[in-house]
DOSE-196047 format. One record per atom (N, C-alpha, C): residue number from 0; residue in one letter; atom name; x, y, z. Coordinates in pm, 1 decimal. Example, Ala and Ser with C-alpha at 12.3 -4.5 7.8 and 13.67 -1.06 7.14 Angstrom:
<timar k="0" r="A" a="N" c1="1319.0" c2="-569.0" c3="780.0"/>
<timar k="0" r="A" a="CA" c1="1230.0" c2="-450.0" c3="780.0"/>
<timar k="0" r="A" a="C" c1="1320.0" c2="-330.0" c3="780.0"/>
<timar k="1" r="S" a="N" c1="1285.0" c2="-225.0" c3="708.0"/>
<timar k="1" r="S" a="CA" c1="1367.0" c2="-106.0" c3="714.0"/>
<timar k="1" r="S" a="C" c1="1290.0" c2="3.0" c3="787.0"/>
//
This chain:
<timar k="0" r="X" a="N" c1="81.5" c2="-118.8" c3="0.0"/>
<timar k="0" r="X" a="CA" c1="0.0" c2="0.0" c3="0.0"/>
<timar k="0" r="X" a="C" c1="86.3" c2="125.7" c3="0.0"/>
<timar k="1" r="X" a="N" c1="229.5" c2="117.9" c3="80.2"/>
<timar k="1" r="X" a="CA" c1="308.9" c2="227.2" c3="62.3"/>
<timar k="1" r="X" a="C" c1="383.3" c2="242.7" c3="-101.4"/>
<timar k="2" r="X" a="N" c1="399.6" c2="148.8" c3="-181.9"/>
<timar k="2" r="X" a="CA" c1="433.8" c2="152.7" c3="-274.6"/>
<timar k="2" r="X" a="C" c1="290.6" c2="211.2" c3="-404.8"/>
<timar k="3" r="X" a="N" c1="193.4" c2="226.0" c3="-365.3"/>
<timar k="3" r="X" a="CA" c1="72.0" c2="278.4" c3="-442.5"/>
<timar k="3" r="X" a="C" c1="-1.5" c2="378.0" c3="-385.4"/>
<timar k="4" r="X" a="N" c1="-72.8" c2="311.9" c3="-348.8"/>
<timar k="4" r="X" a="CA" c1="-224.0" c2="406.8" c3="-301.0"/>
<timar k="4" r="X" a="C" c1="-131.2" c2="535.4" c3="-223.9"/>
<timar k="5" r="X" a="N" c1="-37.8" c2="553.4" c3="-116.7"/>
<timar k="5" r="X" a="CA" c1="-10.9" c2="602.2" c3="-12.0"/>
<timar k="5" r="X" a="C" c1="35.6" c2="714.5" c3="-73.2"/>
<timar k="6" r="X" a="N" c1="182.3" c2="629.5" c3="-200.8"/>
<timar k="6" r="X" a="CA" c1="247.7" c2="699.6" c3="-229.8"/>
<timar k="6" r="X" a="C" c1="178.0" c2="825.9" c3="-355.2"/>
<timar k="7" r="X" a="N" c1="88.9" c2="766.4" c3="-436.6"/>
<timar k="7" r="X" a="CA" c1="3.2" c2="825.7" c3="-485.8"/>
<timar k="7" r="X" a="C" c1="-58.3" c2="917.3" c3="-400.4"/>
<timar k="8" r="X" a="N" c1="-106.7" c2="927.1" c3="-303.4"/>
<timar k="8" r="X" a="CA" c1="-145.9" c2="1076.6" c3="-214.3"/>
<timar k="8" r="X" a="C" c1="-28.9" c2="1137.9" c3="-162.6"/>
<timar k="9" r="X" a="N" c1="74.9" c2="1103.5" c3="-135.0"/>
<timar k="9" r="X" a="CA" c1="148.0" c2="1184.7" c3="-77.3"/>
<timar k="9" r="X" a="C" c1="234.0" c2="1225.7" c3="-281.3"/>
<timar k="10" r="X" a="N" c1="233.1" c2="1196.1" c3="-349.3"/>
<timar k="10" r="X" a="CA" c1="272.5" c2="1278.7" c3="-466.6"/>
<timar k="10" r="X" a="C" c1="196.4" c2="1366.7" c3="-527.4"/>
<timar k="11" r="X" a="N" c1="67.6" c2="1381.3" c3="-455.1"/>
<timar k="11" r="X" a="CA" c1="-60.0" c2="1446.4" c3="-552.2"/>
<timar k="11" r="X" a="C" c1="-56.3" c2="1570.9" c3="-518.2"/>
<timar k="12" r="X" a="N" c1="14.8" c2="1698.4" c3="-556.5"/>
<timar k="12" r="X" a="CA" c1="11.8" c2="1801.7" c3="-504.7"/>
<timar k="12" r="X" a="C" c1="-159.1" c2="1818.3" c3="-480.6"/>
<timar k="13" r="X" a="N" c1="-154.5" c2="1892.6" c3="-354.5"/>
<timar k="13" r="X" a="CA" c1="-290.1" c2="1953.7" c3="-236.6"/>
<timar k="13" r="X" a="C" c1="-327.3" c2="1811.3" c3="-157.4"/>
<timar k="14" r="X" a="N" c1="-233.9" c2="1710.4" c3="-150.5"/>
<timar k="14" r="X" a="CA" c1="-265.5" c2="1632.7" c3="-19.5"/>
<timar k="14" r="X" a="C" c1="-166.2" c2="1696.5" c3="130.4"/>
<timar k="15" r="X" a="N" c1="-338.9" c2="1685.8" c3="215.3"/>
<timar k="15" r="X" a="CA" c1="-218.1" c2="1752.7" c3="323.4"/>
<timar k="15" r="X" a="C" c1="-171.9" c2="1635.5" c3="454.2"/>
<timar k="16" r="X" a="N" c1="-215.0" c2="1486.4" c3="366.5"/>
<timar k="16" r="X" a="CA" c1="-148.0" c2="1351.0" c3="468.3"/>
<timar k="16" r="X" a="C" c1="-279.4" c2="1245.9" c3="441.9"/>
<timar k="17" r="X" a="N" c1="-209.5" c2="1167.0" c3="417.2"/>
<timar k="17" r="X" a="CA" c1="-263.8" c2="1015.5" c3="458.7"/>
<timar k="17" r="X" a="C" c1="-266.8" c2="880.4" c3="549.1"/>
<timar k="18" r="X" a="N" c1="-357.2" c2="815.4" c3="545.1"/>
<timar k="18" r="X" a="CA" c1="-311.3" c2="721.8" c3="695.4"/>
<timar k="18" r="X" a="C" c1="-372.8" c2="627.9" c3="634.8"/>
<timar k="19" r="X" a="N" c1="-336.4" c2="499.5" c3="716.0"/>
<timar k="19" r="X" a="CA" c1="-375.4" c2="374.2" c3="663.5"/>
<timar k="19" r="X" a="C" c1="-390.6" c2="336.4" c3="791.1"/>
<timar k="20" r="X" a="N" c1="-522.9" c2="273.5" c3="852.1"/>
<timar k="20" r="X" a="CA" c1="-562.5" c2="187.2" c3="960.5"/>
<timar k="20" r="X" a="C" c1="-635.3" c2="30.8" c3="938.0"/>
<timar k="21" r="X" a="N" c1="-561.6" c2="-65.4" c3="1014.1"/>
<timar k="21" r="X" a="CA" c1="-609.2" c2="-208.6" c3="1025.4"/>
<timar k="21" r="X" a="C" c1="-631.0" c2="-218.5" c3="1124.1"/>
<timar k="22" r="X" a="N" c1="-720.8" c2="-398.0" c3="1126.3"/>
<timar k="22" r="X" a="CA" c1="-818.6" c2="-422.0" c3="1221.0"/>
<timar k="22" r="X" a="C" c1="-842.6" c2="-563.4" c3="1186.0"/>
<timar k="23" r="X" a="N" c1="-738.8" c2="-627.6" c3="1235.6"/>
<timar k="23" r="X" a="CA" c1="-715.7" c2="-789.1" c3="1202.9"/>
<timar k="23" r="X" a="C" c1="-838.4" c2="-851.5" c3="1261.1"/>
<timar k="24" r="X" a="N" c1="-895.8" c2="-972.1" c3="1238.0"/>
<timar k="24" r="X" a="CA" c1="-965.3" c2="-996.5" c3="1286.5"/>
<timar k="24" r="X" a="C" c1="-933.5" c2="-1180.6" c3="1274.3"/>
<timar k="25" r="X" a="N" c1="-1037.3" c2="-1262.2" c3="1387.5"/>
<timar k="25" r="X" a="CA" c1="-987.3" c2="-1376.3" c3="1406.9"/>
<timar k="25" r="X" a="C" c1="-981.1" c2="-1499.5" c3="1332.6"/>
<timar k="26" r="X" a="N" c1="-1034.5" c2="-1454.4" c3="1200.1"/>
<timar k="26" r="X" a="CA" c1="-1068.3" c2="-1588.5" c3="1076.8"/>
<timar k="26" r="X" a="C" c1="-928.0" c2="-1500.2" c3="983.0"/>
<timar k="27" r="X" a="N" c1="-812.9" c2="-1423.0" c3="1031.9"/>
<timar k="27" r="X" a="CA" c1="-691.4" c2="-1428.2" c3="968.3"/>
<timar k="27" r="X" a="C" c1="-700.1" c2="-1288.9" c3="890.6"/>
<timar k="28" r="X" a="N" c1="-843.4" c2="-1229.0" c3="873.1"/>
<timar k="28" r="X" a="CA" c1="-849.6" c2="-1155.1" c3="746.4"/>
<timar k="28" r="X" a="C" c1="-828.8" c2="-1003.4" c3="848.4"/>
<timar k="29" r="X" a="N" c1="-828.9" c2="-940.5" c3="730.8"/>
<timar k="29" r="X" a="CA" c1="-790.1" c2="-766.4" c3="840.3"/>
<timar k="29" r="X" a="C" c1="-893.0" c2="-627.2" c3="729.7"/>
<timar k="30" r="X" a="N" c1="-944.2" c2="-569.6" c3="813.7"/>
<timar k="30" r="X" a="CA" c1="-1026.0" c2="-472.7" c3="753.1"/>
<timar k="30" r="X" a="C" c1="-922.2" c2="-355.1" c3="735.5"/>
<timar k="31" r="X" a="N" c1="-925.4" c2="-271.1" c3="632.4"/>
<timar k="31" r="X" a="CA" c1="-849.6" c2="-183.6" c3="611.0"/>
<timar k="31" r="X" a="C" c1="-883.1" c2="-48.4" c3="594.4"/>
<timar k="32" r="X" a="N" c1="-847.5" c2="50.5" c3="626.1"/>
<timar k="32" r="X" a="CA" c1="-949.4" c2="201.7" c3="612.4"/>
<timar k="32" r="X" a="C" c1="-807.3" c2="266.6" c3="579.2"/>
<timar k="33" r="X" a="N" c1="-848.9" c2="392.7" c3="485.2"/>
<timar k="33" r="X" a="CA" c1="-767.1" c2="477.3" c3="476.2"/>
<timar k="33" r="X" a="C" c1="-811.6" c2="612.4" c3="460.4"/>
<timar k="34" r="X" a="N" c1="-725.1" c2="698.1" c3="526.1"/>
<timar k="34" r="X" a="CA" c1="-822.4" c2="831.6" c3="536.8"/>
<timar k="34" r="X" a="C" c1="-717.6" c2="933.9" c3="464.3"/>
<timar k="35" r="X" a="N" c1="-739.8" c2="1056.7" c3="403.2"/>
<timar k="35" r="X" a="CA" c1="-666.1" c2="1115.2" c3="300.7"/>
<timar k="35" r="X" a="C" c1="-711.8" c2="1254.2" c3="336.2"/>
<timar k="36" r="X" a="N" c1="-634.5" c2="1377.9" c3="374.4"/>
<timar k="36" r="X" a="CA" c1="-656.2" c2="1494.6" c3="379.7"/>
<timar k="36" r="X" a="C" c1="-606.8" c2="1592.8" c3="266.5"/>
<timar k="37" r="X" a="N" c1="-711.5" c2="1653.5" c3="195.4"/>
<timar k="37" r="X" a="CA" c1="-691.4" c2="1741.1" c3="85.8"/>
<timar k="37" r="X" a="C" c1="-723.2" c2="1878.9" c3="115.5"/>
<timar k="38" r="X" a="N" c1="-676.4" c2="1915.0" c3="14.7"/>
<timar k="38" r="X" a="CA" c1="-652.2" c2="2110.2" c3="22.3"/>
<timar k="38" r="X" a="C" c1="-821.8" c2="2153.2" c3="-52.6"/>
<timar k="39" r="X" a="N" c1="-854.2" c2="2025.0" c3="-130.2"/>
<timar k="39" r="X" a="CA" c1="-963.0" c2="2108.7" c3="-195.4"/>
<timar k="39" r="X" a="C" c1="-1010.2" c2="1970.1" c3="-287.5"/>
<timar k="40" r="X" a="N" c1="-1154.8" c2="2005.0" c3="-375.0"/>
<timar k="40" r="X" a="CA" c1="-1214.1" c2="1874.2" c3="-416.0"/>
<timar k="40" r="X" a="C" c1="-1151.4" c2="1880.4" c3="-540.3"/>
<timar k="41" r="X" a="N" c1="-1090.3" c2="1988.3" c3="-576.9"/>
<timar k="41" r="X" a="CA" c1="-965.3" c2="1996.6" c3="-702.6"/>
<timar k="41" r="X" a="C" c1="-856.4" c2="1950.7" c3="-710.6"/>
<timar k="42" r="X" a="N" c1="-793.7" c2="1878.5" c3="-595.8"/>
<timar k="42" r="X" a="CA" c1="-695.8" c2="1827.2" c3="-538.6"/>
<timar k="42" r="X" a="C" c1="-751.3" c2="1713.5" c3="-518.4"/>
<timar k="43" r="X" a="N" c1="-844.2" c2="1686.5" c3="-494.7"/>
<timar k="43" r="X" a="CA" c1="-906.2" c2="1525.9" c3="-459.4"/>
<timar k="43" r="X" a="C" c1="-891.9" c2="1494.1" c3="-655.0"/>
<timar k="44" r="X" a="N" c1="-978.4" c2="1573.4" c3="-681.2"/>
<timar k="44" r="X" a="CA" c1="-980.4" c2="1536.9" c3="-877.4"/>
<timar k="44" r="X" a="C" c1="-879.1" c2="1492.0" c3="-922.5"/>
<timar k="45" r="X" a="N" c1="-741.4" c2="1593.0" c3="-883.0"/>
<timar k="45" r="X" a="CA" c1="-627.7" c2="1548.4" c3="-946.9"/>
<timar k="45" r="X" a="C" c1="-568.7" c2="1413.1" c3="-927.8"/>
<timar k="46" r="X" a="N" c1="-618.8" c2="1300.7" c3="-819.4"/>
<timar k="46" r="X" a="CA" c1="-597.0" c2="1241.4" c3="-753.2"/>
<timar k="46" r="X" a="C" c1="-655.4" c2="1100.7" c3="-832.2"/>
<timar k="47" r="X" a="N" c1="-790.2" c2="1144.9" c3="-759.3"/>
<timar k="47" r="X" a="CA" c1="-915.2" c2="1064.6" c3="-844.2"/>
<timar k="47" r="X" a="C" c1="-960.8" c2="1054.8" c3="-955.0"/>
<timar k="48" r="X" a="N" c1="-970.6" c2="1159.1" c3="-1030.4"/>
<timar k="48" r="X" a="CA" c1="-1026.5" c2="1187.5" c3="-1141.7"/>
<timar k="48" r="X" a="C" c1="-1165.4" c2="1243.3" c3="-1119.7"/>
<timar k="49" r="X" a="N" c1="-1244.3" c2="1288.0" c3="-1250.1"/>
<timar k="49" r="X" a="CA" c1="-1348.4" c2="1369.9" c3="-1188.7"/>
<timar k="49" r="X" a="C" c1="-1445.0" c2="1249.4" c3="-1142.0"/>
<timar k="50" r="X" a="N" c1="-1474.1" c2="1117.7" c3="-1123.2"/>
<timar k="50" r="X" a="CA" c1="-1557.7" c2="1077.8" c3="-1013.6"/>
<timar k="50" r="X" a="C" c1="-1491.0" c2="1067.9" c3="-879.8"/>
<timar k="51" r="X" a="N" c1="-1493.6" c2="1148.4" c3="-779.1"/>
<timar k="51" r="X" a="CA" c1="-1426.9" c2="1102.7" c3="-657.5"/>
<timar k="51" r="X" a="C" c1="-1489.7" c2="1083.4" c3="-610.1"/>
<timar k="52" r="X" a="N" c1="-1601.1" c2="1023.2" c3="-609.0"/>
<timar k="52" r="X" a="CA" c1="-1639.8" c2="940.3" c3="-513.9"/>
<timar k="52" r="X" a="C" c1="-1653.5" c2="786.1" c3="-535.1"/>
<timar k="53" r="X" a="N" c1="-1602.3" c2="754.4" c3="-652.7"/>
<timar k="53" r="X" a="CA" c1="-1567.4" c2="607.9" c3="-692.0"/>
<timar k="53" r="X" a="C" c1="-1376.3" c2="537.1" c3="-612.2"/>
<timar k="54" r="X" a="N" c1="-1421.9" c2="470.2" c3="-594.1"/>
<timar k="54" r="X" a="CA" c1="-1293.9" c2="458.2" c3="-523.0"/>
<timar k="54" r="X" a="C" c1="-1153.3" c2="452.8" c3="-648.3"/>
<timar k="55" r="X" a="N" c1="-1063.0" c2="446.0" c3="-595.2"/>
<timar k="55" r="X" a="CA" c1="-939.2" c2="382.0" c3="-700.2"/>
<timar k="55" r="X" a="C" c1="-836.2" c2="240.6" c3="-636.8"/>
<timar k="56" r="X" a="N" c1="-849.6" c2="168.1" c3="-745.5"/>
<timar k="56" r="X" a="CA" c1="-785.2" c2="79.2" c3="-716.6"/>
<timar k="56" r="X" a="C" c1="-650.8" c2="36.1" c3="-759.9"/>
<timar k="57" r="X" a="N" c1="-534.5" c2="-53.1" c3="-714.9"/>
<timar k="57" r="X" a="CA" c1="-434.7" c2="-45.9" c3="-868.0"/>
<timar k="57" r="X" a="C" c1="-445.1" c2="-210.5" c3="-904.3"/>
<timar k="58" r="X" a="N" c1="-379.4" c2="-264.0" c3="-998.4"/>
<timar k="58" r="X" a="CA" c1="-389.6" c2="-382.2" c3="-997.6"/>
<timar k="58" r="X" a="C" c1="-291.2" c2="-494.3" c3="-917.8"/>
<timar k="59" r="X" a="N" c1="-233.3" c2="-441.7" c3="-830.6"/>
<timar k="59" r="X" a="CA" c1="-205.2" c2="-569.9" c3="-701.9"/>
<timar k="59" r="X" a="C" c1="-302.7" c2="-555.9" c3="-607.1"/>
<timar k="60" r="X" a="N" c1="-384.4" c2="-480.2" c3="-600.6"/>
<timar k="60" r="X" a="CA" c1="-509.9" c2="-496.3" c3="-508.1"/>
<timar k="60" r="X" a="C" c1="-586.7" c2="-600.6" c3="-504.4"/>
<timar k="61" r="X" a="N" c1="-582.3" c2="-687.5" c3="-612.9"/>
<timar k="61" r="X" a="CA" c1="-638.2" c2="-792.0" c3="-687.9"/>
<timar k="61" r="X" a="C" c1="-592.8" c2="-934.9" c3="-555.1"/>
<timar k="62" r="X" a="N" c1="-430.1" c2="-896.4" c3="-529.8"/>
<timar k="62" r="X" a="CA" c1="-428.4" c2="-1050.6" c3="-508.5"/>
<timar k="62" r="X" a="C" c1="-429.4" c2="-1036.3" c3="-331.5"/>
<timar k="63" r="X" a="N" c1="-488.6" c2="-931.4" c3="-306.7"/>
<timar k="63" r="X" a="CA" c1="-474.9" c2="-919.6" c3="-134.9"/>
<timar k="63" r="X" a="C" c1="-629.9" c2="-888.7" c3="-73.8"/>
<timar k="64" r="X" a="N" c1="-699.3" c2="-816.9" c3="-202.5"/>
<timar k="64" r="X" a="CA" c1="-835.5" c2="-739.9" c3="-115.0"/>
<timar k="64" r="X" a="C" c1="-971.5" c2="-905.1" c3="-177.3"/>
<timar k="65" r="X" a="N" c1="-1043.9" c2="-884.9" c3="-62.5"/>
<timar k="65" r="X" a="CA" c1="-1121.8" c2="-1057.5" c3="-62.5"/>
<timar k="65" r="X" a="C" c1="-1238.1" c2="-936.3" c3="-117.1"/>
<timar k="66" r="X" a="N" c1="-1275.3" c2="-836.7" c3="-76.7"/>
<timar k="66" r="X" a="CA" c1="-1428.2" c2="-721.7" c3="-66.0"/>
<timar k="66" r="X" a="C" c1="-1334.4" c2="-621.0" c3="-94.4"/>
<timar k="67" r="X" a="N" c1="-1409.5" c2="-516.8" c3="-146.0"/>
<timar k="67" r="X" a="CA" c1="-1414.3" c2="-347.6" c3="-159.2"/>
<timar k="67" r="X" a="C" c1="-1491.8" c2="-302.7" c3="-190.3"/>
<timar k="68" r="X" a="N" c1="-1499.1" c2="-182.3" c3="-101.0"/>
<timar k="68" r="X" a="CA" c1="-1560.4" c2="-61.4" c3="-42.3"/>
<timar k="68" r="X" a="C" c1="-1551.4" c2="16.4" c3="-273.1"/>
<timar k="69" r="X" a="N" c1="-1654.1" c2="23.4" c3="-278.6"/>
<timar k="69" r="X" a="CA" c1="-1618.7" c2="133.7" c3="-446.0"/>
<timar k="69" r="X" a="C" c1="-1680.3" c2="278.7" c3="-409.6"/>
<timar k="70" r="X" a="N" c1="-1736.1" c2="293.3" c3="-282.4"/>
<timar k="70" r="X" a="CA" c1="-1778.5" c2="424.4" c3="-233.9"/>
<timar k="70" r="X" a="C" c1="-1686.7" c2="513.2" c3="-187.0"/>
<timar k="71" r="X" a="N" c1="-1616.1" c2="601.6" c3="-189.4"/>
<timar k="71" r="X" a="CA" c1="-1585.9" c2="669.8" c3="-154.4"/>
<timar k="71" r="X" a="C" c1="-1630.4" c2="776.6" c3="-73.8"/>
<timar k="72" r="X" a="N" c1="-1640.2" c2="820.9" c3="60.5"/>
<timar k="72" r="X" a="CA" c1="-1742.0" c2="935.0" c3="145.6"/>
<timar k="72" r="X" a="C" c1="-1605.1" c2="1044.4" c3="177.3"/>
<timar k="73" r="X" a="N" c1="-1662.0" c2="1183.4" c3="141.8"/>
<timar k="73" r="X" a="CA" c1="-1629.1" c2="1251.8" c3="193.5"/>
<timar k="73" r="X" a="C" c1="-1675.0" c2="1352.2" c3="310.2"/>
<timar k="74" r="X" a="N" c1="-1560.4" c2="1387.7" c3="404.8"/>
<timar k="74" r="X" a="CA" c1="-1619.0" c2="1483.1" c3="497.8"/>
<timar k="74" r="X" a="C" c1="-1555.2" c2="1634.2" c3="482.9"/>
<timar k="75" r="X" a="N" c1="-1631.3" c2="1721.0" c3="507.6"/>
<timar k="75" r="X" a="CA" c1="-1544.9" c2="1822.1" c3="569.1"/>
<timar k="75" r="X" a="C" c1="-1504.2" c2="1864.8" c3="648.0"/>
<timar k="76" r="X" a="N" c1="-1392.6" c2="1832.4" c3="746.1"/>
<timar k="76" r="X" a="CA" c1="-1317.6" c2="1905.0" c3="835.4"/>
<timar k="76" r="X" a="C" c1="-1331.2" c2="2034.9" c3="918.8"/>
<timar k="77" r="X" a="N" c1="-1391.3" c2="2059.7" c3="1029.8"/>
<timar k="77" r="X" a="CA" c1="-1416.1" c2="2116.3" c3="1093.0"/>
<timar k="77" r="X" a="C" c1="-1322.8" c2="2223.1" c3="1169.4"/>
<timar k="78" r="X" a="N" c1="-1311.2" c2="2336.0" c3="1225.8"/>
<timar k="78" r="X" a="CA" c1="-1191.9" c2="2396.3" c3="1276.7"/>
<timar k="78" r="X" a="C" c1="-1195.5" c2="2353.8" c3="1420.5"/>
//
């Protein structure tokens, strides 16, 4: 994931950080979330393309993810 997805937000000029959280669970498998802070939904675009709210995937995702999430939710950040 640091070699794709991660590194892909942290190269996307107007990301302002990304995180990756797991959550192993006891049949071996692990849920995965990742959360992505942007400067703007123009910066998400450059990222995503103009659907951002479709997720992105690359193709080694293939031999690790069992389910995926294709929703993408955004929030806005509060002060």
């Amino acid at each position: 994931m640091d070699r794709s997805g991660m590194a892909g937000y942290r190269e996307t000029p107007g990301n302002l950080g990304a995180y990756i959280m797991s959550r192993d669970h006891e049949d071996g498998r692990s849920t995965i979330v990742t959360v992505s802070y942007w400067e703007s939904f123009d910066a998400i675009r450059s990222f995503a393309g103009d659907e951002i709210d479709r997720a992105r995937f690359y193709p080694e995702d293939d031999q690790y993810l069992v389910d995926r999430e294709w929703i993408v939710t955004h929030f806005t950040v509060g002060a």
